[in-house]
C-alpha positions as CSV (number, residue, x, y, z in Angstrom):
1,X,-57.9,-11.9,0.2
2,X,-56.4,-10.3,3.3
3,X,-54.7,-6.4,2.2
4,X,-51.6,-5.9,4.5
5,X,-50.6,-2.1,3.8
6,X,-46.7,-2.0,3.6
7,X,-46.7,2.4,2.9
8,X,-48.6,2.6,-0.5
9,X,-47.8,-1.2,-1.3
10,X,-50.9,-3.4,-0.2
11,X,-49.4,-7.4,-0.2
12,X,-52.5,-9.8,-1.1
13,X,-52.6,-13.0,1.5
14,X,-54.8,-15.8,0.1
15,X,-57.4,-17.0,2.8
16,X,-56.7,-20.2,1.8
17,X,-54.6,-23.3,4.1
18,X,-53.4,-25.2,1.2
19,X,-49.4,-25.2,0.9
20,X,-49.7,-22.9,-2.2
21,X,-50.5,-20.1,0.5
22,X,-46.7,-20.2,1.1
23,X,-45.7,-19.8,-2.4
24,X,-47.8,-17.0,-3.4
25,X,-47.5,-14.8,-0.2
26,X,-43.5,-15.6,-0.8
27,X,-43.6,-14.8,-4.2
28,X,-45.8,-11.5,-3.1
29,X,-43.0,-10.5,-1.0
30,X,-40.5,-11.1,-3.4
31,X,-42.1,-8.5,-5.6
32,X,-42.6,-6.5,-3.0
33,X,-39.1,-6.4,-2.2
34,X,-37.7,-5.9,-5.6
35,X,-39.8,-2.9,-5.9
36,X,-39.1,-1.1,-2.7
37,X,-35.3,-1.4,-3.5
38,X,-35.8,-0.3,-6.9
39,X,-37.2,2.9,-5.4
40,X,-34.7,3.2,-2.8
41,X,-32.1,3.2,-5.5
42,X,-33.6,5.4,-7.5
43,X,-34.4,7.9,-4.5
44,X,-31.1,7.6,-4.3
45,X,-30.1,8.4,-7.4
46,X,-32.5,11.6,-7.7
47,X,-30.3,12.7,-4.7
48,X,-27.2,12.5,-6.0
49,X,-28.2,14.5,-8.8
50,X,-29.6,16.9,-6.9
51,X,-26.5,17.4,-5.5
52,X,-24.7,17.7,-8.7
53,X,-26.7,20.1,-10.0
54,X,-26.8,22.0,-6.8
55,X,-30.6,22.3,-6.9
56,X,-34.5,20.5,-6.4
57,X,-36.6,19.5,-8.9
58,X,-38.0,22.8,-10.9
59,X,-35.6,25.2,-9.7
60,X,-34.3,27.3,-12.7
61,X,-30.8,27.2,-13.1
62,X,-30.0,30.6,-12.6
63,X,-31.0,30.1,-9.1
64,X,-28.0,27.5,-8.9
65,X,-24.7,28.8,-7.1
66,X,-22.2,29.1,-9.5
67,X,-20.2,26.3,-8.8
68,X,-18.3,23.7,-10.7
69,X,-19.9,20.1,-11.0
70,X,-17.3,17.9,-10.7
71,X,-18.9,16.6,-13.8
72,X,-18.7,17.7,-18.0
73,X,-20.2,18.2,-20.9
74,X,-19.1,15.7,-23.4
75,X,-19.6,18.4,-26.0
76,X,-18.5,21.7,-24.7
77,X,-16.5,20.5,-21.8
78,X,-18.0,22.8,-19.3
79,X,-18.3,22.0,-15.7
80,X,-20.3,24.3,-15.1
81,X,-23.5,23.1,-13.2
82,X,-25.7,26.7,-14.1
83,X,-24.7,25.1,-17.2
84,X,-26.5,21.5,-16.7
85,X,-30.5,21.0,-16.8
86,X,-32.1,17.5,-16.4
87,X,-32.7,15.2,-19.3
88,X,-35.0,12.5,-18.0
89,X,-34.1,8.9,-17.8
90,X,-32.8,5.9,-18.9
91,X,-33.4,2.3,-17.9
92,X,-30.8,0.4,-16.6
93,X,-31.3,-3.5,-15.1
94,X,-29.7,-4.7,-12.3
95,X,-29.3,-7.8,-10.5
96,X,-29.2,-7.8,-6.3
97,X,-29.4,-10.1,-3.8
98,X,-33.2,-10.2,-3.7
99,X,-33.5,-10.9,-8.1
100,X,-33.0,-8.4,-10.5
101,X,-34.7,-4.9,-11.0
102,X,-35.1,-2.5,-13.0
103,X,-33.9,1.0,-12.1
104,X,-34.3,4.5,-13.9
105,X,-31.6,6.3,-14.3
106,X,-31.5,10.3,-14.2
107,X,-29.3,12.2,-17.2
108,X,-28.4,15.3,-17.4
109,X,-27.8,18.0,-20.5
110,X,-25.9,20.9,-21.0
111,X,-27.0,24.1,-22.4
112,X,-24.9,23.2,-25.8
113,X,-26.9,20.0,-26.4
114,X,-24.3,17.8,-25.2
115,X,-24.4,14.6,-23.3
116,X,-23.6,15.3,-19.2
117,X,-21.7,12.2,-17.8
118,X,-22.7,12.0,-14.4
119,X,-21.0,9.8,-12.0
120,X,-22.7,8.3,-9.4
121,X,-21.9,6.6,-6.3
122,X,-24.8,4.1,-6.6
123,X,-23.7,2.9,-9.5
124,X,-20.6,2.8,-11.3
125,X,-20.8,2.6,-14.9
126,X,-21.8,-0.4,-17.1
127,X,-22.4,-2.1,-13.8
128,X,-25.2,-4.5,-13.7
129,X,-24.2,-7.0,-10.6
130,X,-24.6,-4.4,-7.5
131,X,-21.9,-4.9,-5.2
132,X,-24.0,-6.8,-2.5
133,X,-24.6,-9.1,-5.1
134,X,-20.6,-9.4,-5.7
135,X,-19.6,-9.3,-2.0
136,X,-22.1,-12.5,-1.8
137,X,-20.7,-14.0,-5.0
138,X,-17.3,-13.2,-3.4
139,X,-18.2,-15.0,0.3
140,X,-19.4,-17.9,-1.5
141,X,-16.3,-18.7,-3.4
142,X,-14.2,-17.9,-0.5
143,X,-16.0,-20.7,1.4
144,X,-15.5,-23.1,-1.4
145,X,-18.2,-23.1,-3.9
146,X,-17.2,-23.6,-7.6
147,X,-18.6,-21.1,-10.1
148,X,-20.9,-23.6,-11.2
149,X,-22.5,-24.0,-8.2
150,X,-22.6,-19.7,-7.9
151,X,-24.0,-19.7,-11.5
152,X,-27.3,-22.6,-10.6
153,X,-28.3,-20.5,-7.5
154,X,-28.0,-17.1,-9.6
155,X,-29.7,-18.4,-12.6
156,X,-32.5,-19.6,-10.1
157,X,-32.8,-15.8,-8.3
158,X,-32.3,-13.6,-11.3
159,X,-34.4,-15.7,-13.6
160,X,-31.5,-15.5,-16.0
161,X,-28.2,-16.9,-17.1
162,X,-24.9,-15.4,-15.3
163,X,-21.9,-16.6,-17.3
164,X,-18.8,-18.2,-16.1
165,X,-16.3,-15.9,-17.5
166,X,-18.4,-13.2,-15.5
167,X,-18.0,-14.8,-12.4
168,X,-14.6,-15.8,-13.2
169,X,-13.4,-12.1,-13.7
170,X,-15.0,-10.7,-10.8
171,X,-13.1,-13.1,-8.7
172,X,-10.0,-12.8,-10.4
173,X,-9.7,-9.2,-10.1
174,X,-9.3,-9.7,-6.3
175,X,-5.9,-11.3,-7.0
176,X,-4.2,-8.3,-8.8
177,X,-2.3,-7.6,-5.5
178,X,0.7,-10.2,-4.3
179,X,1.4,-8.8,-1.1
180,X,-0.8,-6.7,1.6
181,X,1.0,-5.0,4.3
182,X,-1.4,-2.2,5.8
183,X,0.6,1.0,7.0
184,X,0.3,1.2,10.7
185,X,1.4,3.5,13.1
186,X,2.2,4.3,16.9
187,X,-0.7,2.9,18.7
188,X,-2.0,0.4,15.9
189,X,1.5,-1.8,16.2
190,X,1.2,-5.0,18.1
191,X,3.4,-5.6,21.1
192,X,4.3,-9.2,20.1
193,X,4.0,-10.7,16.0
194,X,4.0,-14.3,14.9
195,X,5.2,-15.1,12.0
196,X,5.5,-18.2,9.5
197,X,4.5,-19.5,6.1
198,X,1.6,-21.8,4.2
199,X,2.7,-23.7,1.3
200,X,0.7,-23.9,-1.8
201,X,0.5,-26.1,-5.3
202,X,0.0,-23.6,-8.6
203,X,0.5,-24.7,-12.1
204,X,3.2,-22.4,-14.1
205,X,3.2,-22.2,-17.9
206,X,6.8,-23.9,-18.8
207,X,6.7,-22.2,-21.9
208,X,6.1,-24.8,-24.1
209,X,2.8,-25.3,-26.1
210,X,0.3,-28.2,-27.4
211,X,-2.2,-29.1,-29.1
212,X,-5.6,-30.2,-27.8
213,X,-7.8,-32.5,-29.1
214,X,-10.4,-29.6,-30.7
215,X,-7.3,-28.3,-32.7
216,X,-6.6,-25.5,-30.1
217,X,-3.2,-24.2,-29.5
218,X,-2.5,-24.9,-25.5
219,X,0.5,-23.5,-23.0
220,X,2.2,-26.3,-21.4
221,X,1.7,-25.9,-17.8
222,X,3.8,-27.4,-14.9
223,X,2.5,-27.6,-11.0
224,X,5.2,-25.7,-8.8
225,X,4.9,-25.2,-4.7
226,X,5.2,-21.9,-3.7
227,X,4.8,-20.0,0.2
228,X,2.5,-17.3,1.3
229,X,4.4,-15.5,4.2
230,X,2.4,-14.0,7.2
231,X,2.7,-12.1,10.1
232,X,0.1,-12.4,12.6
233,X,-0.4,-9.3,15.3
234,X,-0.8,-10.0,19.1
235,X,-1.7,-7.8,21.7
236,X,-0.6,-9.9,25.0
237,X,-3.0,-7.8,27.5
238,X,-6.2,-8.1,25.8
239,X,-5.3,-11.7,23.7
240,X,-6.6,-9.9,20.9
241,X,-5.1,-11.3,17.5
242,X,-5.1,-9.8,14.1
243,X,-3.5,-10.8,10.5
244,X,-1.1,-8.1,9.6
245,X,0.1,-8.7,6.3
246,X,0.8,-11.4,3.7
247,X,3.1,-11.9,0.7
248,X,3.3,-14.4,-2.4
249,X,7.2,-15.2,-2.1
250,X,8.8,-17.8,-4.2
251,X,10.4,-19.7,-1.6
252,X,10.8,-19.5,2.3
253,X,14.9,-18.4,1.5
254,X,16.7,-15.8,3.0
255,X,15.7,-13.6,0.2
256,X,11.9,-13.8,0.2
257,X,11.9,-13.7,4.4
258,X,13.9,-10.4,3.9
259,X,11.9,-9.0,1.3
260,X,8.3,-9.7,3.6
261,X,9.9,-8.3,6.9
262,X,11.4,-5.2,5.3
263,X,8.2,-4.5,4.4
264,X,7.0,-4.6,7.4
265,X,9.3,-2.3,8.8
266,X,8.8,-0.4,6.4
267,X,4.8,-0.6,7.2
268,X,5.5,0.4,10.6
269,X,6.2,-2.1,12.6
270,X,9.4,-1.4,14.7
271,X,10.4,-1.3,17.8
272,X,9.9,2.4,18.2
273,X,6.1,1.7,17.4
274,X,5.6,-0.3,20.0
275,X,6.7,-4.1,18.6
276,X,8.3,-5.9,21.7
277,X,9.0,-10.1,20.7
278,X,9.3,-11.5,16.9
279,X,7.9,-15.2,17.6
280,X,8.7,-18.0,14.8
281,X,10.1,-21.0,13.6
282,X,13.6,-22.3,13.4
283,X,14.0,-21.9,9.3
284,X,17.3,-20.9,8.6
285,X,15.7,-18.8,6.0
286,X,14.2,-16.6,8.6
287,X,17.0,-16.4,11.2
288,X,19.4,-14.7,8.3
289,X,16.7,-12.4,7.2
290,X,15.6,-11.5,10.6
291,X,19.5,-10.9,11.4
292,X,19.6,-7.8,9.1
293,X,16.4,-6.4,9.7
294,X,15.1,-6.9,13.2
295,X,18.2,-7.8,14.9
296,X,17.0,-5.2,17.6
297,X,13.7,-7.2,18.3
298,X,13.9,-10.2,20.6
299,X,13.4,-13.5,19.1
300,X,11.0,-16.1,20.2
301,X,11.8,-19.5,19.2
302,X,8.6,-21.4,19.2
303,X,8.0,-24.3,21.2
304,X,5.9,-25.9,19.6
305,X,8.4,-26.3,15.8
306,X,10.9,-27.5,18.7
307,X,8.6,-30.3,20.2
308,X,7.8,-31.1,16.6
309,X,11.6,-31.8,15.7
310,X,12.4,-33.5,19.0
311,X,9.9,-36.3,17.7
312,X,11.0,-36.4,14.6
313,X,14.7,-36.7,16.0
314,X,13.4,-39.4,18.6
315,X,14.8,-43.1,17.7
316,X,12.8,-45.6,19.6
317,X,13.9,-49.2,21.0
318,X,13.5,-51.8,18.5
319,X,12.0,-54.2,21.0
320,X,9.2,-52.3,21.9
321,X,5.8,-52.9,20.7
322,X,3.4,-50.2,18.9
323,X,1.7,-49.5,22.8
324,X,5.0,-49.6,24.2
325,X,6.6,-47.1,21.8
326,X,3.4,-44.9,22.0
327,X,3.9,-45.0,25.9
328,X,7.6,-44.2,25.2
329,X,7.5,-41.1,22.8
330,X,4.8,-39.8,24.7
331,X,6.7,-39.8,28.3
332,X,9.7,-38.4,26.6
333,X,7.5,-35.5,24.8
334,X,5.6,-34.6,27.9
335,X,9.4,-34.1,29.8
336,X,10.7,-31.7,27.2
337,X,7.0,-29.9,27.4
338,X,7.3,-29.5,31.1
339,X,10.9,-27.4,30.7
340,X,8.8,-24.2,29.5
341,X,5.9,-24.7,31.7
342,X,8.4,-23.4,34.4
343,X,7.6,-19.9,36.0
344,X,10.6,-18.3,35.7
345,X,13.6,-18.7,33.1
346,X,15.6,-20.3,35.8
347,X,13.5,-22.8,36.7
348,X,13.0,-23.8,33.0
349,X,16.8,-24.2,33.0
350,X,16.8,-26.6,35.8
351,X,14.1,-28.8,34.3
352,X,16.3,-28.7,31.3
353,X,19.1,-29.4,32.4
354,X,17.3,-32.6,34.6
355,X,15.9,-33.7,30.9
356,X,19.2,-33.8,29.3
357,X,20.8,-36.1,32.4
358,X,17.5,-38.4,32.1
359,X,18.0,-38.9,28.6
360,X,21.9,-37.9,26.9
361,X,22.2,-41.6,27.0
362,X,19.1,-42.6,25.4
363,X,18.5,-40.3,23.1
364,X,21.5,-38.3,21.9
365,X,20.6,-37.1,18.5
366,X,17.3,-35.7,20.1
367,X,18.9,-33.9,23.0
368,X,21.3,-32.2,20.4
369,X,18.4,-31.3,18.7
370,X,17.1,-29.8,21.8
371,X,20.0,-28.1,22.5
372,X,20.3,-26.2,19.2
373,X,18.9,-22.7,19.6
374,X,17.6,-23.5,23.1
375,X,18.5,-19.9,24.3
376,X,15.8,-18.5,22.0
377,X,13.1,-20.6,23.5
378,X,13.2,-18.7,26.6
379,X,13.4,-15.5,25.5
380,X,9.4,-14.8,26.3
381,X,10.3,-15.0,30.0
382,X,12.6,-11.8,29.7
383,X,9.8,-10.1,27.5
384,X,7.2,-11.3,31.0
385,X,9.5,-9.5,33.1
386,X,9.2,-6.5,31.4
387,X,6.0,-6.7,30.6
388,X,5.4,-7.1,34.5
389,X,7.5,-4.1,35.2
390,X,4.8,-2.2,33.8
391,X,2.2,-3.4,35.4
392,X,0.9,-5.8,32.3
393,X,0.3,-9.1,32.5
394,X,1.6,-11.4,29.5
395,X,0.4,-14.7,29.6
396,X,3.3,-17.0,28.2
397,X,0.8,-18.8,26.3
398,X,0.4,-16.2,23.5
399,X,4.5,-15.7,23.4
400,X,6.3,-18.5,23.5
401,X,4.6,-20.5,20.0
402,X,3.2,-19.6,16.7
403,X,0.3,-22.2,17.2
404,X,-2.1,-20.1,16.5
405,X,-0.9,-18.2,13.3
406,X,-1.1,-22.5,12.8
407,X,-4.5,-22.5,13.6
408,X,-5.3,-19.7,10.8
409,X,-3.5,-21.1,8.1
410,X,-5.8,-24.5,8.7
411,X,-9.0,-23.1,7.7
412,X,-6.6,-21.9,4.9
413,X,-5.7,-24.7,4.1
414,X,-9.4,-26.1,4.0
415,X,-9.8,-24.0,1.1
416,X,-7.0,-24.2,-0.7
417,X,-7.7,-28.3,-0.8
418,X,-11.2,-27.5,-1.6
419,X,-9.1,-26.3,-5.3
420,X,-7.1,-29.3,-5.3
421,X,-4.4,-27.0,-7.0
422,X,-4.8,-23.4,-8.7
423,X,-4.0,-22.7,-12.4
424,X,-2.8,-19.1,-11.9
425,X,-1.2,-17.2,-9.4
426,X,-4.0,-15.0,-9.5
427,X,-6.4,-17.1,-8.6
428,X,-4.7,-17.9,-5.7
429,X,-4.2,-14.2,-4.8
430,X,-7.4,-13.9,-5.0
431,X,-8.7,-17.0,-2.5
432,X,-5.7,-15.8,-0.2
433,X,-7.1,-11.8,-0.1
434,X,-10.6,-13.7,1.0
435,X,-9.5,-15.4,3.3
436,X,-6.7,-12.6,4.8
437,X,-10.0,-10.5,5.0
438,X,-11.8,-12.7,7.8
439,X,-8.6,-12.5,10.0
440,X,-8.0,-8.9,9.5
């Protein structure tokens, strides 16, 4: 056997090439491992006590400032740490990353025979899943896994059974919140914020009850859509882009739209912090909530919701064939494009006003679609011009759509299929303030 010193751990490597060699020195390390951190928590632990008590190992207590703990005696209610003396340990198992472990813990006594409770930030009480442990657990549901498939590769690790409800509750209790709107200040505040909205199916009890076939008494539930609102932060020199805050509305109404941009403006983000364009869709929804809040801010109408209803407005000949009407949707889509591909806001009015004599005969529905709102598509070359004045540079490619924020809610949307449908709003709280957390 081959000794390789590791401080006062030696790790035995069999001189051997068969392909148990592997195993063993893996399974050496693994023990390995799980010891050292079981020291490094307890070191820990000794330390934090130390500091509670305000004094080493051995040191008589009179030699302790007097100084409140922080913690009491369960007896007496002192908190008086000239009061406290060591009372050994207890043993407490805990389940990491690398397998479980098994930790002493330090206690503590007061001079009255009562029961310290010390509070520790290593471990919080009655914990036995460490919070590495829970942030993986955490990561892998937010990537998809179901808790059965969590529960196989713990039960493999930890050598023991983690239950479902377990992992269940640990997940759930990251959808208590509905909303998260961070408070920002001067400085923090984006110059230019997308917003726009994700819808998602979740089953609502209707109120009404069965009965299964085991004899158990069941609510009635129904599947309803409902919207998570976003707003997504931009900063136009740097193309830096950050989620700022999300809500659970119930629809994409006036209301709800009001309700999520109040808060943000109550959050922070105003004009006097620093917001310069509000880029989104054409919902009439949002227009009358952004009318009474952020009437001030200039409003981006993006391009790319407007291409997106000029197709669906386009009627195509009858007597064209599939290549034919492919050929004809896409010249006409390419036109409209090249309006805001102009350099300057009037140039982009010329081009338009060149698309509408090309077409006004061909397509008249579309060209009224066009027209509705155009103004507002625009508006990022008056934001440019400022921006310029100042000696910034705004590419018109992060102002003038909401593509991106698009682009986010896709990978949402790749885990919210992964769940086919939630059967509480909490659990999707809970997926949505995983996934808000990557883009924040």
């Amino acid at each position: 056997m081959t000794i390789v010193h590791i401080g006062k751990l030696p790790l035995q490597v069999p001189e051997s090439g068969s392909t148990e060699f592997v195993f063993e020195l893996v399974a050496q390390m693994r023990s390995m491992i799980l010891h050292l951190v079981s020291r490094c928590l307890e070191e820990s632990l000794e330390t934090e006590v130390e500091r509670i008590l305000g004094r080493k190992w051995y040191v008589r207590r009179r030699h302790a400032k007097r100084k409140e703990s922080g913690v009491y005696c369960s007896r007496c209610r002192s908190h008086q740490r000239q009061d406290f003396r060591r009372n050994g340990h207890y043993l407490r198992q805990l389940a990491l990353h690398w397998g479980r472990v098994n930790v002493q813990v330090p206690q503590a006594k007061c001079r009255c025979g009562g029961y310290v409770r010390l509070k520790y930030q290593t471990l919080r009480p009655g914990q036995r899943i460490w919070d590495d442990l829970e942030l993986e657990i955490q990561a892998e549901y937010g990537r998809g896994l179901s808790y059965r498939q969590i529960k196989v590769d713990l039960d493999d690790r930890l050598h023991s059974s983690v239950g479902l409800r377990t992992l269940n509750r640990r997940e759930l209790s990251l959808g208590s919140a509905e909303s998260c709107f961070p408070l920002l200040g001067a400085g923090e505040v984006p110059p230019v914020m997308r917003v726009d909205g994700i819808w998602i199916t979740v089953m609502f009890a209707s109120g009404e009850t069965k009965t299964d076939q085991a004899g158990r008494t069941r609510l009635v539930k129904q599947a309803q859509k409902v919207p998570i609102l976003a707003a997504q932060g931009v900063w136009p020199t740097t193309g830096r882009t950050q989620l700022l805050a999300w809500m659970r509305a119930e629809g994409e109404d006036a209301a709800s739209w009001q309700k999520f941009l109040e808060t943000l403006y109550e959050a922070g983000v105003t004009t006097e912090n620093g917001l310069a364009l509000l880029v989104a869709d054409g919902g009439s929804g949002f227009r009358a909530a952004y009318e009474n809040v952020y009437w001030q801010v200039p409003l981006q109408r993006c391009v790319f919701h407007k291409l997106r209803n000029l197709a669906q407005a386009l009627r195509l000949p009858a007597e064209l064939d599939h290549q034919a009407a492919h050929a004809y949707r896409t010249e006409f889509l390419r036109s409209a494009a090249h309006i805001w591909q102009a350099l300057d806001e009037a140039e982009a009015r010329l081009r338009y006003a060149a698309f509408c004599n090309t077409w006004h005969t061909r397509q008249a529905k579309a060209i009224q679609t066009m027209a509705r709102d155009f103004d507002h598509t625009l508006t990022f070359y008056a934001v440019q011009e400022q921006a310029a004045l100042r000696g910034e540079n705004w590419p018109a490619l992060l102002l003038r759509t909401t593509s991106p924020l698009e682009r986010m809610f896709r990978e949402f949307r790749q885990r919210y299929r992964k769940a086919i449908l939630f059967h509480s709003v909490t659990g999707l709280q809970a997926v949505t303030a995983q996934l808000a957390d990557r883009f924040s």
